[in-house]
N, C-alpha and C positions, 0 to 999 in steps of 0.2 A: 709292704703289707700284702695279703695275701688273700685273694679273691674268696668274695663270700658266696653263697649259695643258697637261694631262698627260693620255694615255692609255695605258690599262691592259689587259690582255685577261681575258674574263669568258669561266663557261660558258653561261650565259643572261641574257637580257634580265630577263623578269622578276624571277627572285629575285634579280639586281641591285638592281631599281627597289623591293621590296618591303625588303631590309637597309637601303640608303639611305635610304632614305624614312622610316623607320620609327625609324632612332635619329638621323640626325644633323639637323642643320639646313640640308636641302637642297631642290633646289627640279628637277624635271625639267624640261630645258629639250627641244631639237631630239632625233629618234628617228627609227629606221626598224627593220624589224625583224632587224637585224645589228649593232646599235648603238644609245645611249644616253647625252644627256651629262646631265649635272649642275651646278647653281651651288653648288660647296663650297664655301663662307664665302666667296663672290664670287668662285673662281676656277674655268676650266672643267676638268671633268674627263667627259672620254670613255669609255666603255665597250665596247669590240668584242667580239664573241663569236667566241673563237678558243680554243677550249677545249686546244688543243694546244699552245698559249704560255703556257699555265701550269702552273704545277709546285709540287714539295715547296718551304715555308721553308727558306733554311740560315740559319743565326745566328753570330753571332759574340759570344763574351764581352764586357760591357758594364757595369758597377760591377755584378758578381757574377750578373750573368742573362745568359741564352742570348736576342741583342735580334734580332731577321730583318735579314739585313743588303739586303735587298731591301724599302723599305718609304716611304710617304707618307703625309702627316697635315696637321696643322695645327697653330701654336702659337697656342692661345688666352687670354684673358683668364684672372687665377686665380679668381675666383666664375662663371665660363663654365665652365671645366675641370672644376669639382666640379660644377657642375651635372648636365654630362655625363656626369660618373663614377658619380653615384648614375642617373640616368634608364637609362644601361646595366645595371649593377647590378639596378632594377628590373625590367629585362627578359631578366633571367638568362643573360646573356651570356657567354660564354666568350670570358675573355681568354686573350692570348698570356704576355702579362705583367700583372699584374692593378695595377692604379691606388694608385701610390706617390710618394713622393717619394726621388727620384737625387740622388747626390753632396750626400746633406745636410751642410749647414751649409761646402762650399766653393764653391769659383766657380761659377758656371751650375751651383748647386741649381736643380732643376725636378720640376715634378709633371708625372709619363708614366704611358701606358698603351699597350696593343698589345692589338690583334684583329685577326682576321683578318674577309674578308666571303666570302661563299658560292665564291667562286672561288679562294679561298686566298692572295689580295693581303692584303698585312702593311700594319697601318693603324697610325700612332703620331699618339696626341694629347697636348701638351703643354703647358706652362703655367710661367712663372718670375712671382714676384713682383717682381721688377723686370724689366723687358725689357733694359735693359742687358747684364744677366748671359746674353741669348742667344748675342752673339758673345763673351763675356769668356775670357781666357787664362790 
């Protein structure tokens, strides 16, 4: 598969590089000071400081939560996923939706979570026990 490319608008550089940096497994790559990318799990994500492109969450119902309907992540391994779920956890995070398991026990069960990072971007991390079950119907 072949690395995707997203960018997002930030209100600052730093406290970008400092969330980032600090919970996920990322790596800062090219910078200038109106900008910032990142290697998230090998795919690039951009940062621009345009603090006027961004805004309130709106959500939308999603198996009984209010999920952002505005929102990017990554779906990881399920002993990756807990990993990250307790390392957040320990650093007393404030989720959106706090770290569970969705549509248990039918098709595309998966373990999710939602945060936001300093700019108000809705982050969802994911995780299914079988990967099949991510496109299943």
């Amino acid at each position: 598969m072949r690395p995707f490319h997203l960018a997002i608008a930030i209100n600052d550089v730093e406290e970008t590089r400092a969330f980032y940096t600090t919970r996920f497994d990322v790596e800062v790559g090219r910078e200038a000071k109106k900008w910032i990318d990142f290697n998230f799990y090998g795919h690039q994500l951009s940062a621009h400081v345009k603090p006027e492109e961004t805004s309130p969450i709106k959500t939308n119902g999603v198996d009984g939560k209010q999920v952002p309907v505005k929102h990017f992540g990554i779906v990881l391994e399920w002993q990756q996923w807990h990993r990250l779920a307790d390392k957040l956890k320990s650093l007393s995070t404030v989720f959106i939706i706090e770290p569970y398991i969705r549509f248990e026990g039918d098709i595309g069960e998966q373990a999710t979570m939602f945060l936001q990072d300093p700019s108000g971007n809705a982050l969802e991390f994911k995780s299914f026990k079988d990967d099949k079950q991510l496109f299943a119907k």
